[in-house]
N, CA and C atoms of all chains as a GROMACS GRO file, in nm:
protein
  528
    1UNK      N    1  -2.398  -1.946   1.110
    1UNK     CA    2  -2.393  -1.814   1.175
    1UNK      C    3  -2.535  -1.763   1.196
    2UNK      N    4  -2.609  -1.812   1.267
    2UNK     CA    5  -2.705  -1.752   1.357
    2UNK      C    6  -2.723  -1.616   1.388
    3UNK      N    7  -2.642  -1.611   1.485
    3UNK     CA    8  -2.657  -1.461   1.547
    3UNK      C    9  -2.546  -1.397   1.534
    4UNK      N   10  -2.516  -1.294   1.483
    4UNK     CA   11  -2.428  -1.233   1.485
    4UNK      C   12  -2.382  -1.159   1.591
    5UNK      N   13  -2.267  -1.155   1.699
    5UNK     CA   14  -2.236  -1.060   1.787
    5UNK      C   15  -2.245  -0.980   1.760
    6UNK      N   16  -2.158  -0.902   1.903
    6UNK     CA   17  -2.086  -0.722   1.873
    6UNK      C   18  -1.962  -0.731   1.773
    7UNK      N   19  -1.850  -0.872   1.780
    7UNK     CA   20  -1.757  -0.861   1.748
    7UNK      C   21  -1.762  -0.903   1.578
    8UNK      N   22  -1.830  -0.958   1.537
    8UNK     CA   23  -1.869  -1.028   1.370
    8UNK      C   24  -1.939  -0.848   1.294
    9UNK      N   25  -2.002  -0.783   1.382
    9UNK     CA   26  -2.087  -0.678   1.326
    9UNK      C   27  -1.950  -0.569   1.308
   10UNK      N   28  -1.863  -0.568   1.450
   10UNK     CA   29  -1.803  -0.430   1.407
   10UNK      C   30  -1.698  -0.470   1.299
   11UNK      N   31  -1.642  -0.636   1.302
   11UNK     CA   32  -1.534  -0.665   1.212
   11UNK      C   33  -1.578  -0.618   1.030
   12UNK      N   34  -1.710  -0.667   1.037
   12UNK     CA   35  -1.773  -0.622   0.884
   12UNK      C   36  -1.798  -0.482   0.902
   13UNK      N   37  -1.831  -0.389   0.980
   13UNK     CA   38  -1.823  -0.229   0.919
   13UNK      C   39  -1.691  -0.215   0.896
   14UNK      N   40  -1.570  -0.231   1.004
   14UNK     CA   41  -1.438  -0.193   0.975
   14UNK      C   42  -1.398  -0.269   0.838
   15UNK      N   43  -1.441  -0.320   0.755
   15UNK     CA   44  -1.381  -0.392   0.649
   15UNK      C   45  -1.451  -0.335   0.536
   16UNK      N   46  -1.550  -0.287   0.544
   16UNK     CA   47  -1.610  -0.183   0.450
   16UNK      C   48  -1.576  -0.060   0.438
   17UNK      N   49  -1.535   0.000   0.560
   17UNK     CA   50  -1.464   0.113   0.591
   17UNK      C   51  -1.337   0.139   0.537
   18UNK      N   52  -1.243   0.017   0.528
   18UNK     CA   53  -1.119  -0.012   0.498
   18UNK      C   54  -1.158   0.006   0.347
   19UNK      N   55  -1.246  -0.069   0.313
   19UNK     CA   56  -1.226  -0.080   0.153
   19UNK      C   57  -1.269   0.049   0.096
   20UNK      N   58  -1.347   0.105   0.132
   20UNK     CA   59  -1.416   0.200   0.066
   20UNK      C   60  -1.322   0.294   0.112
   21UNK      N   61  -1.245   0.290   0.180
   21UNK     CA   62  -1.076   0.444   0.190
   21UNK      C   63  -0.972   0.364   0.075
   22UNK      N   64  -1.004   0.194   0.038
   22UNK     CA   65  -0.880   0.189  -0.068
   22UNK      C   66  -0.936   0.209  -0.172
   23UNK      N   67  -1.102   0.241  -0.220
   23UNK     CA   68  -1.127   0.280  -0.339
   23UNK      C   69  -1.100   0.396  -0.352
   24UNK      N   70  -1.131   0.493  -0.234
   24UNK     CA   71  -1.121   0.632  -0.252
   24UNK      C   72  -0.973   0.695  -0.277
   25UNK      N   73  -0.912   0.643  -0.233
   25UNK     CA   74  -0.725   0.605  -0.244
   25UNK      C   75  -0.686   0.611  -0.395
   26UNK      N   76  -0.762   0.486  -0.400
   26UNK     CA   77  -0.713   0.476  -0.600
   26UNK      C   78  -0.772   0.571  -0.692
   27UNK      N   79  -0.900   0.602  -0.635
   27UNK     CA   80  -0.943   0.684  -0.725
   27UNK      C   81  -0.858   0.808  -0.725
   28UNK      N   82  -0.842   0.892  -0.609
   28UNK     CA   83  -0.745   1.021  -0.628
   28UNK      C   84  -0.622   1.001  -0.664
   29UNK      N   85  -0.508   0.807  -0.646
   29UNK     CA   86  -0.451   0.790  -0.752
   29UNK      C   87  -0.418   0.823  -0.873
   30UNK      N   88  -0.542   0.747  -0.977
   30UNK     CA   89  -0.569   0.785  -1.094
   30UNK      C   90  -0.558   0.918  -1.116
   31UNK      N   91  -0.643   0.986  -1.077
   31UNK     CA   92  -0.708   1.139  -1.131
   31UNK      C   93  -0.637   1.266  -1.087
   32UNK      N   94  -0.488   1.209  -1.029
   32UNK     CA   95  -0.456   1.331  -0.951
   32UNK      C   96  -0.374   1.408  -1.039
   33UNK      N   97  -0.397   1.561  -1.034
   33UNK     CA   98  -0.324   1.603  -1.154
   33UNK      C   99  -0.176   1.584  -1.128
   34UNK      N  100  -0.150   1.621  -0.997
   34UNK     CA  101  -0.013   1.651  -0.938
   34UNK      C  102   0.065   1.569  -0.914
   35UNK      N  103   0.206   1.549  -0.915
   35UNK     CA  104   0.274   1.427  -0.785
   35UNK      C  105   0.254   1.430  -0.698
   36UNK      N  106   0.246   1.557  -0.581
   36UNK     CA  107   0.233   1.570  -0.436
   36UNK      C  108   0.105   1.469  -0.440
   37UNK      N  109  -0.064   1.514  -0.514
   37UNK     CA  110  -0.135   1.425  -0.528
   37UNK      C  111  -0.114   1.310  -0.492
   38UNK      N  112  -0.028   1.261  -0.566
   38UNK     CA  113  -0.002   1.078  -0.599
   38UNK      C  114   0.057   1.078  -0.464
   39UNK      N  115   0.142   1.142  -0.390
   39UNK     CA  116   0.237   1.092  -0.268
   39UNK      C  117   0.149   1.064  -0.152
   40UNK      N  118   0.010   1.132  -0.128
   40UNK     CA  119  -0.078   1.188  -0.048
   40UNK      C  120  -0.132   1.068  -0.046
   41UNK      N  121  -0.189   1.029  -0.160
   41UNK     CA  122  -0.266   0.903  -0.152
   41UNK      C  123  -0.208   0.789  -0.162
   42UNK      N  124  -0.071   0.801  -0.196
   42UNK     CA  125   0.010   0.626  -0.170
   42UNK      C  126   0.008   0.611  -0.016
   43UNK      N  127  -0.001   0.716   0.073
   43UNK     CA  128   0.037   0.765   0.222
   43UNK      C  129  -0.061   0.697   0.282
   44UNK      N  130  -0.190   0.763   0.239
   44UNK     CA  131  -0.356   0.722   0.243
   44UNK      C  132  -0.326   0.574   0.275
   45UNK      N  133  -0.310   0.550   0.123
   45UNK     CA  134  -0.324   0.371   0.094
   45UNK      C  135  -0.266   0.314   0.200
   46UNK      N  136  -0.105   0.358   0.243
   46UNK     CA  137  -0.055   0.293   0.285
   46UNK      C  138  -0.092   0.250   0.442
   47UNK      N  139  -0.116   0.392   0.514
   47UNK     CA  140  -0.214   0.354   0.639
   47UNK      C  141  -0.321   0.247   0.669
   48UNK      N  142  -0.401   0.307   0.506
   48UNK     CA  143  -0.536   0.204   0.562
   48UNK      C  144  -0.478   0.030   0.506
   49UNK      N  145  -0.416   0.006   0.447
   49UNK     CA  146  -0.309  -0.104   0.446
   49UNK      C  147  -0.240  -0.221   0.601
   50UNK      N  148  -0.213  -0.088   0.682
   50UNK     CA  149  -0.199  -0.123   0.822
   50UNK      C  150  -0.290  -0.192   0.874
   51UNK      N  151  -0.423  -0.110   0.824
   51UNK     CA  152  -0.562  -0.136   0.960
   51UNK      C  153  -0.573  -0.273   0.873
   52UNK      N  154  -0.578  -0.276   0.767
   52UNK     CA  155  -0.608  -0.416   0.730
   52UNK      C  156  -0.541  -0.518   0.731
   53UNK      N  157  -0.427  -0.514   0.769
   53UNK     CA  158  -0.309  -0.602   0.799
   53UNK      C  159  -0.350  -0.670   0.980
   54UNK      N  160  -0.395  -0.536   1.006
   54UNK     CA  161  -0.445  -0.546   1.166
   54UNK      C  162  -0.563  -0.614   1.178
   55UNK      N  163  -0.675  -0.629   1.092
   55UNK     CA  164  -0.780  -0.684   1.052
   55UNK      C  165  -0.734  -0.805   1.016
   56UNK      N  166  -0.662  -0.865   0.926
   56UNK     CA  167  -0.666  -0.980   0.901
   56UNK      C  168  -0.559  -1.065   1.001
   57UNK      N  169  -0.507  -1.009   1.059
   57UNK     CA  170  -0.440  -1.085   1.184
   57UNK      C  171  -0.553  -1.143   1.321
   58UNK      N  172  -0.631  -0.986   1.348
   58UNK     CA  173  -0.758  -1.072   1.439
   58UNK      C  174  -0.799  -1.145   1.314
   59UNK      N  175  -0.852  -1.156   1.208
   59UNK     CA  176  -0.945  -1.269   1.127
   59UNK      C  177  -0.884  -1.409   1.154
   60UNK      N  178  -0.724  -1.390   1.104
   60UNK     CA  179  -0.688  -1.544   1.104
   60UNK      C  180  -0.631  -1.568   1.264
   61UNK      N  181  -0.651  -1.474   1.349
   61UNK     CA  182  -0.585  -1.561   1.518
   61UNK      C  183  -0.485  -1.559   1.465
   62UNK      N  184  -0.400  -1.524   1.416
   62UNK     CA  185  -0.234  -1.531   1.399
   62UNK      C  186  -0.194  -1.400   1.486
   63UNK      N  187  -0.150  -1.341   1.557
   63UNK     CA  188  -0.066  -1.232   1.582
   63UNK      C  189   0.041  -1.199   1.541
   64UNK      N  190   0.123  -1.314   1.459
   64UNK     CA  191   0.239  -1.259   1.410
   64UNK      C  192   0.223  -1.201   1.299
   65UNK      N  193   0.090  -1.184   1.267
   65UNK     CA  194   0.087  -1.072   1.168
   65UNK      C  195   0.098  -0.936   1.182
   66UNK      N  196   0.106  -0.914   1.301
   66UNK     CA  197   0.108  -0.782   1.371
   66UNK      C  198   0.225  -0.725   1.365
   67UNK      N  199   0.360  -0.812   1.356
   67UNK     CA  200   0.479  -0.770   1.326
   67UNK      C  201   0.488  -0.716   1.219
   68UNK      N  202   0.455  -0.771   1.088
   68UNK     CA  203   0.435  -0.740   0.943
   68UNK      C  204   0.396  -0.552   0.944
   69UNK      N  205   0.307  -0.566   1.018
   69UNK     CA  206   0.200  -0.410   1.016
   69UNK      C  207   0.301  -0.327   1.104
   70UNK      N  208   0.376  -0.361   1.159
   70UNK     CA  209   0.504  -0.245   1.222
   70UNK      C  210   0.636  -0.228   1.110
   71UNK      N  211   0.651  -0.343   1.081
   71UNK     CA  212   0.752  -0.283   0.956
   71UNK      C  213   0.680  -0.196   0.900
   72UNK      N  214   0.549  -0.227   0.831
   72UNK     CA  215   0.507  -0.167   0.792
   72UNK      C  216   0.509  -0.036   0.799
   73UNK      N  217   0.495   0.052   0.925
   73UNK     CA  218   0.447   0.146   1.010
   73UNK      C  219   0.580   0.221   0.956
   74UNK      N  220   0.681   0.183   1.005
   74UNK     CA  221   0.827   0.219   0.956
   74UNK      C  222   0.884   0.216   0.834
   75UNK      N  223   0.866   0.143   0.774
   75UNK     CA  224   0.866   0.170   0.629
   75UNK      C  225   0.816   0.312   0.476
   76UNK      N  226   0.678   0.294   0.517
   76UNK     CA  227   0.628   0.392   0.481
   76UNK      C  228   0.670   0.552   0.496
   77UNK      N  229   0.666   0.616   0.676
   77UNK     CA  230   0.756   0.663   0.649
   77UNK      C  231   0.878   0.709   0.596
   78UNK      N  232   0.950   0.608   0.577
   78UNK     CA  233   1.060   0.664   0.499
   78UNK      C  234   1.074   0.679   0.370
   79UNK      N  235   0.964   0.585   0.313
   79UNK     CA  236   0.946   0.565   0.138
   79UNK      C  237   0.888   0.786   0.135
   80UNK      N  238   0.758   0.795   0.191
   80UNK     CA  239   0.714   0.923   0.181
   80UNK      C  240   0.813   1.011   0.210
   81UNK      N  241   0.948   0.970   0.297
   81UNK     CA  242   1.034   1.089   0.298
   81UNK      C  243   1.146   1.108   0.209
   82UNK      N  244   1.149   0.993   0.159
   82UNK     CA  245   1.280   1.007   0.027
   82UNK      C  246   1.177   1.093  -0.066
   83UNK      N  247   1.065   1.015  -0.090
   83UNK     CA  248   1.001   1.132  -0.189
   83UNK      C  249   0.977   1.295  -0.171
   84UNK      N  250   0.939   1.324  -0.050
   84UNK     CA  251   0.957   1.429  -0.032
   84UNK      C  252   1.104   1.520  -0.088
   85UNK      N  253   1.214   1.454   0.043
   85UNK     CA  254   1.321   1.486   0.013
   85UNK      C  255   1.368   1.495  -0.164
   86UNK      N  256   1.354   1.398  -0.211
   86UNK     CA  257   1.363   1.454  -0.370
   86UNK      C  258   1.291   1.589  -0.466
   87UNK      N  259   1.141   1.541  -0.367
   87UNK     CA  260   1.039   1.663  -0.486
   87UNK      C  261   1.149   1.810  -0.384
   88UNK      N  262   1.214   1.816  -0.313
   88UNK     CA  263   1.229   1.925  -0.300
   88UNK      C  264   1.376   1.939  -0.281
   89UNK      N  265   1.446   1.886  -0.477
   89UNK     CA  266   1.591   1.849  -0.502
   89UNK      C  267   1.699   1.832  -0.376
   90UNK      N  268   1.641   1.774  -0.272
   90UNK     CA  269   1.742   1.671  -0.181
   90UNK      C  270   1.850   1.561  -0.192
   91UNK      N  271   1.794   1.506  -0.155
   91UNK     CA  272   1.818   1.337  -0.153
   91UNK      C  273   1.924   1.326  -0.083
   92UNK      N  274  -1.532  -1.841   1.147
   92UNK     CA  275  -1.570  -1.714   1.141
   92UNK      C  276  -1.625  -1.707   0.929
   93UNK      N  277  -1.724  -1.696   0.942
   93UNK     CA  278  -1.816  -1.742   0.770
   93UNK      C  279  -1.811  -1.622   0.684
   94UNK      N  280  -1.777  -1.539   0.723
   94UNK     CA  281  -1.785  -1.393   0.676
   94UNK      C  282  -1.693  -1.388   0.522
   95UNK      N  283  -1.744  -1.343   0.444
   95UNK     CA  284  -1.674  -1.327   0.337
   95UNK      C  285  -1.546  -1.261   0.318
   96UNK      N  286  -1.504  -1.204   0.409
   96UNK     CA  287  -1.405  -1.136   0.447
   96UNK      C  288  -1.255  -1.118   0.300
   97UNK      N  289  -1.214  -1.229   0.349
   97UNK     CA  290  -1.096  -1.287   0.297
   97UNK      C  291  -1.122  -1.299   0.147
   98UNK      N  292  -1.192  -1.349   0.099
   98UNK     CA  293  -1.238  -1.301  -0.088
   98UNK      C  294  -1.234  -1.181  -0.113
   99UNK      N  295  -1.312  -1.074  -0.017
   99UNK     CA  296  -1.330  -0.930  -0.046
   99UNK      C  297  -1.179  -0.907  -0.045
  100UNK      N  298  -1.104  -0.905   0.045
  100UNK     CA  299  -0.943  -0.863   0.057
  100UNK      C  300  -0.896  -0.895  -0.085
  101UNK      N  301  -0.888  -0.990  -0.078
  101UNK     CA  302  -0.825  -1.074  -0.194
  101UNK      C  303  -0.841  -0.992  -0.327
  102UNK      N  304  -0.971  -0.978  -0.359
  102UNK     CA  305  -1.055  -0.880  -0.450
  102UNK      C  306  -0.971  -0.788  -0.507
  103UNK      N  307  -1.010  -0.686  -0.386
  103UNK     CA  308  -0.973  -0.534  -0.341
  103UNK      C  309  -0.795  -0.511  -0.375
  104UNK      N  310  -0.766  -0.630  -0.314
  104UNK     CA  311  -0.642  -0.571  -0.352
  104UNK      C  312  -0.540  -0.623  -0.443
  105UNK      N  313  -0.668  -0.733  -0.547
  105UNK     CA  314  -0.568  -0.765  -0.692
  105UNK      C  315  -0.597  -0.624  -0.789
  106UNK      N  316  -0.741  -0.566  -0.752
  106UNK     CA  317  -0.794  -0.427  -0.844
  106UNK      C  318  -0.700  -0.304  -0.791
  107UNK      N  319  -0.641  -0.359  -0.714
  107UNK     CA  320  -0.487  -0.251  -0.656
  107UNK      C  321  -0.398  -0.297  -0.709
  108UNK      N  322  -0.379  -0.395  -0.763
  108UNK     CA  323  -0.212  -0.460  -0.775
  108UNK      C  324  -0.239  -0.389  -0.962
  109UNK      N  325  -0.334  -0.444  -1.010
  109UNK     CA  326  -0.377  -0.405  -1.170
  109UNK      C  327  -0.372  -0.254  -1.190
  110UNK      N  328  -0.385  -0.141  -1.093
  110UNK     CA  329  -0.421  -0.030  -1.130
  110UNK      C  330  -0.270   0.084  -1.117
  111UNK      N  331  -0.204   0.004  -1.032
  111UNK     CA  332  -0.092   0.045  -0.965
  111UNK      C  333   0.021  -0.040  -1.088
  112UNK      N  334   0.016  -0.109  -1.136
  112UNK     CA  335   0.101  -0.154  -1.264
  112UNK      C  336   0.068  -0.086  -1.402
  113UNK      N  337  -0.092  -0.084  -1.418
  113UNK     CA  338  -0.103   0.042  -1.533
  113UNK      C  339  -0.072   0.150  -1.525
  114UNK      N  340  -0.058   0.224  -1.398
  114UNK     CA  341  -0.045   0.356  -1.377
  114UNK      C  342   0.121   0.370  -1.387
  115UNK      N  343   0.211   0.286  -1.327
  115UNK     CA  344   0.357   0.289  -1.328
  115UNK      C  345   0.370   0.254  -1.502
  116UNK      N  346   0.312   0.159  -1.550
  116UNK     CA  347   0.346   0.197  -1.697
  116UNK      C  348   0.303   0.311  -1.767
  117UNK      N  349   0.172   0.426  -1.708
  117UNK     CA  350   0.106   0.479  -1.864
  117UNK      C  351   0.102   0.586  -1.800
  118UNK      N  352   0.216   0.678  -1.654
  118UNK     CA  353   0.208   0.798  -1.635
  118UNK      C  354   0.348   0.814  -1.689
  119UNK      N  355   0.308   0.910  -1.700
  119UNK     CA  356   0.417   1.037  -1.769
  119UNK      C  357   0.584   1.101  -1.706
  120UNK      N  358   0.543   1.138  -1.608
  120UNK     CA  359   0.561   1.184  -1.484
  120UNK      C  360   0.648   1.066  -1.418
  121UNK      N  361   0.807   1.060  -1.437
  121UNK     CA  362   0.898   0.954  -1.370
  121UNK      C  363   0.851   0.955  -1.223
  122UNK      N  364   0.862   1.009  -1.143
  122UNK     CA  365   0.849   1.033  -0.971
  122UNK      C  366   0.695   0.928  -0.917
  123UNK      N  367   0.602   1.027  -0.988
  123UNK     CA  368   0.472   0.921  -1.026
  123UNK      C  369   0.488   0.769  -1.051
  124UNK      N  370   0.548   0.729  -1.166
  124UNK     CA  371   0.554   0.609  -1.235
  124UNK      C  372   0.635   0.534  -1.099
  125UNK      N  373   0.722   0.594  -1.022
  125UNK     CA  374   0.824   0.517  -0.912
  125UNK      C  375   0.684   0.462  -0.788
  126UNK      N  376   0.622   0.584  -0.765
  126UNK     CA  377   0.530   0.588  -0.650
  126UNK      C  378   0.410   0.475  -0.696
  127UNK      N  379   0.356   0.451  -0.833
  127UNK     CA  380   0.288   0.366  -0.833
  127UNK      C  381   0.332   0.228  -0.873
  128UNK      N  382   0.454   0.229  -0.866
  128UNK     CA  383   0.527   0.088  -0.864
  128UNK      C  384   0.525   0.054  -0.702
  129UNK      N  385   0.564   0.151  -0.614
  129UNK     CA  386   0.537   0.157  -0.495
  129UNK      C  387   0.403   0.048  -0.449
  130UNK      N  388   0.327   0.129  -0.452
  130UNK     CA  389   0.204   0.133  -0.464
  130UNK      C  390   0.190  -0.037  -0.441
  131UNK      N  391   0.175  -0.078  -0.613
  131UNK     CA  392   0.199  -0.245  -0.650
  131UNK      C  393   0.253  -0.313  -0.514
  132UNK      N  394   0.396  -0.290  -0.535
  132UNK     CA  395   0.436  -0.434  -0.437
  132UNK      C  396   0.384  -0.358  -0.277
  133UNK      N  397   0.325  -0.249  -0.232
  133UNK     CA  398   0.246  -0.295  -0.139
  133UNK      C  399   0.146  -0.341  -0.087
  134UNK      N  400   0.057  -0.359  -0.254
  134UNK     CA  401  -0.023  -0.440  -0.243
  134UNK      C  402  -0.022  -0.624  -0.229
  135UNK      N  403   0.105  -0.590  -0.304
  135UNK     CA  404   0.128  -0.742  -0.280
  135UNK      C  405   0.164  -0.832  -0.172
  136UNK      N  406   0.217  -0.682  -0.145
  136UNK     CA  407   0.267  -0.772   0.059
  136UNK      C  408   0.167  -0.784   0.094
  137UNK      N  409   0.052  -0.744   0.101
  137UNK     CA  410  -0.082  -0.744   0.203
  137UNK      C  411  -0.145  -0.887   0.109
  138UNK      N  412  -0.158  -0.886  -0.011
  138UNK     CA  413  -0.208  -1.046  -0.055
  138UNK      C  414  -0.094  -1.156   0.000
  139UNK      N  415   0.033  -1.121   0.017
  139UNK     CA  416   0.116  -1.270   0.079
  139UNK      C  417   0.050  -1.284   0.262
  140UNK      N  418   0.016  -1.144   0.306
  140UNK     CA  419  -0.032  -1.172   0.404
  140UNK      C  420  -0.152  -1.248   0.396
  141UNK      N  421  -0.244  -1.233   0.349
  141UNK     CA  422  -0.350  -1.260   0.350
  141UNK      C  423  -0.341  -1.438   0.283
  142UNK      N  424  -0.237  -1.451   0.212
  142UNK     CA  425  -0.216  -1.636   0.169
  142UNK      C  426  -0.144  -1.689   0.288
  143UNK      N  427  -0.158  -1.606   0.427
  143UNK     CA  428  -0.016  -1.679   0.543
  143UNK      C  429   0.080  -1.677   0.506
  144UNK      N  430   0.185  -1.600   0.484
  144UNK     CA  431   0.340  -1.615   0.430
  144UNK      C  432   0.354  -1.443   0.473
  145UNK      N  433   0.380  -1.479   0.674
  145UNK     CA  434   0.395  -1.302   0.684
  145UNK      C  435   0.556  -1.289   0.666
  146UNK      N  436   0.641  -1.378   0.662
  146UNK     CA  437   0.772  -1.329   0.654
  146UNK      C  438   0.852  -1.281   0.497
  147UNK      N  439   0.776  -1.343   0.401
  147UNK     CA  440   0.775  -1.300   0.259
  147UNK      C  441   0.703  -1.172   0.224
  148UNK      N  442   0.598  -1.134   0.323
  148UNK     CA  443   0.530  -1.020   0.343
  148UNK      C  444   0.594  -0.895   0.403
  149UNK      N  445   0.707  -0.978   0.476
  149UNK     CA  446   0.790  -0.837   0.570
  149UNK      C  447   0.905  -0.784   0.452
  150UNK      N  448   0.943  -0.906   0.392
  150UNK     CA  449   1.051  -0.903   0.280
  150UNK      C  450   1.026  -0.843   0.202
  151UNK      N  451   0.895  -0.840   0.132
  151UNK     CA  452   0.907  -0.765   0.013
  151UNK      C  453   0.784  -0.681   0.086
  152UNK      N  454   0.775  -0.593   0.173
  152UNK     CA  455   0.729  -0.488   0.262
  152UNK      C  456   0.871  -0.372   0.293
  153UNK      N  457   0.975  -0.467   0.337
  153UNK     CA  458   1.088  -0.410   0.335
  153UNK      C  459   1.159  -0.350   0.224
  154UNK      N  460   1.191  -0.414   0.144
  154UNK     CA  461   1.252  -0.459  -0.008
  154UNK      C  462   1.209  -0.369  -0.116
  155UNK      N  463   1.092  -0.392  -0.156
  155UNK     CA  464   0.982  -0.401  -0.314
  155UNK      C  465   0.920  -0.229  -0.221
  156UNK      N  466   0.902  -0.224  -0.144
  156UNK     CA  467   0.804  -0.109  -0.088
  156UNK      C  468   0.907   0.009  -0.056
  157UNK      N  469   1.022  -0.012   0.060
  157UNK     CA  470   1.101   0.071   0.076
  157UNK      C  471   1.211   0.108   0.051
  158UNK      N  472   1.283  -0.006   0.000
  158UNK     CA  473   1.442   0.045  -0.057
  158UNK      C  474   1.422   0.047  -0.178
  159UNK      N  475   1.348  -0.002  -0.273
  159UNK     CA  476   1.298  -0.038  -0.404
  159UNK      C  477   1.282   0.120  -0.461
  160UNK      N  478   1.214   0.173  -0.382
  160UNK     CA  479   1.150   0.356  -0.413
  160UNK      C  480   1.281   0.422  -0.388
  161UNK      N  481   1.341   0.443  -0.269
  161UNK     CA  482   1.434   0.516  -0.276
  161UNK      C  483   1.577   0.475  -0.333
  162UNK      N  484   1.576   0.378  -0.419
  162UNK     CA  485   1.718   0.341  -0.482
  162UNK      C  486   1.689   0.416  -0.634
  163UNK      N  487   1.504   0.388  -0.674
  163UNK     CA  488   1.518   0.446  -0.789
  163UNK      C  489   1.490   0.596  -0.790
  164UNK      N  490   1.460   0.644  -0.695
  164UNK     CA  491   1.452   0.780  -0.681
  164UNK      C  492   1.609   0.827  -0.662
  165UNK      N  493   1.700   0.741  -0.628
  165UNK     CA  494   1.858   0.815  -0.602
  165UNK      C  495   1.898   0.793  -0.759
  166UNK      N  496   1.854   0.641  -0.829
  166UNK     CA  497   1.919   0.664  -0.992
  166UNK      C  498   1.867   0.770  -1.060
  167UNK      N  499   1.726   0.818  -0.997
  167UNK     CA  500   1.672   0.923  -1.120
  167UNK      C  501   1.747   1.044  -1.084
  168UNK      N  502   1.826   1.072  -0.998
  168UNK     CA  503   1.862   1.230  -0.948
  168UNK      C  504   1.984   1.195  -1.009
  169UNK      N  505   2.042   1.082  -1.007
  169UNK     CA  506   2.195   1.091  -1.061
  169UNK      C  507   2.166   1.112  -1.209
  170UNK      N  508   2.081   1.016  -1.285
  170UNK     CA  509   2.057   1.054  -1.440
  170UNK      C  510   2.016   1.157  -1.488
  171UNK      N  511   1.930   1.211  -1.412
  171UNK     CA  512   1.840   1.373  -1.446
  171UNK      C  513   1.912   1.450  -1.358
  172UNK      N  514   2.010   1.517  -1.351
  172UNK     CA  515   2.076   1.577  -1.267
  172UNK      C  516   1.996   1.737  -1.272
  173UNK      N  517   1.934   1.798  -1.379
  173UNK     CA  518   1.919   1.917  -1.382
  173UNK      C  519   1.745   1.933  -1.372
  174UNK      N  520   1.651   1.867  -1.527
  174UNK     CA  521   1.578   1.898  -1.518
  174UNK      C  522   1.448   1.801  -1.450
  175UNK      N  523   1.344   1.857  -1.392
  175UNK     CA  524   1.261   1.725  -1.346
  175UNK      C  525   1.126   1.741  -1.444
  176UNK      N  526   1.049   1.624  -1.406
  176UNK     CA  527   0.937   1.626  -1.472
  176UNK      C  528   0.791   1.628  -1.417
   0.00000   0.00000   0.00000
């Protein structure tokens, strides 16, 4: 690896970017006094989860990883809304 | 493509899979303890992605991530019917 492109340069900021929102993720994890807290940042996680799902699909040339990251998309949602719906005696 | 990439992932998100299993064991707080079990197996779908195995990734993306949370969030309302924590 010689020279690095446009496309090798922006793939490594977006992957630092990614990581450093899943440290920041875990950390308000840990430390959060609240549940809402904890729901906020599983939410967090779970987004930046996507981009990296989306990231490692361009990495490996696979696109059918891209399917994975739409369940995904749909999923989440609903996990954050049962929780909701409970913290506010639903269900 | 030489980039370290794929180690860092790998990394990142076993120090997710470890933090998200201590936390579902050592919080207090049932609702919490569900959400960081959560947590776990969505980390784990993103490491099956990342070993190539996206359809075991959709499975327990589906499974372990979304029906997994709200089945035990419906047993905790039937068992705790009154008070929460």
């Amino acid at each position: 690896m010689d020279n690095f492109g446009f496309t090798e340069i922006s793939i490594l900021i977006s992957a630092v970017l990614i990581f450093m929102s899943i440290l920041f993720g875990i950390i308000r994890l840990v430390k959060g006094p609240e549940t809402v807290d904890r729901v906020v940042a599983v939410d967090l996680l779970t987004i930046v989860t996507i981009a990296l799902i989306a990231l490692l699909a361009h990495l490996a040339e696979r696109f059918i990883y891209l399917d994975v990251a739409l369940v995904y998309g749909l999923l989440s949602f609903l996990g954050v809304l049962a929780v909701a719906r409970y913290l506010e005696k639903g269900i | 493509m030489e980039l370290p990439v794929l180690t860092l992932v790998t990394i990142v998100l076993c120090i997710g899979i470890l933090v998200g299993g201590l936390l579902a064991v050592m919080l207090e707080s049932h609702v919490a303890a569900i959400i960081s079990a959560g947590l776990c197996s969505l980390f784990a779908s993103v490491v099956y992605v990342a070993l190539a195995a996206p359809d075991v990734a959709m499975t327990e993306a589906s499974i372990g991530s979304g029906l997994s949370t709200m089945i035990f969030l419906y047993a905790l309302r039937k068992t705790r019917s009154g008070e929460d924590s």
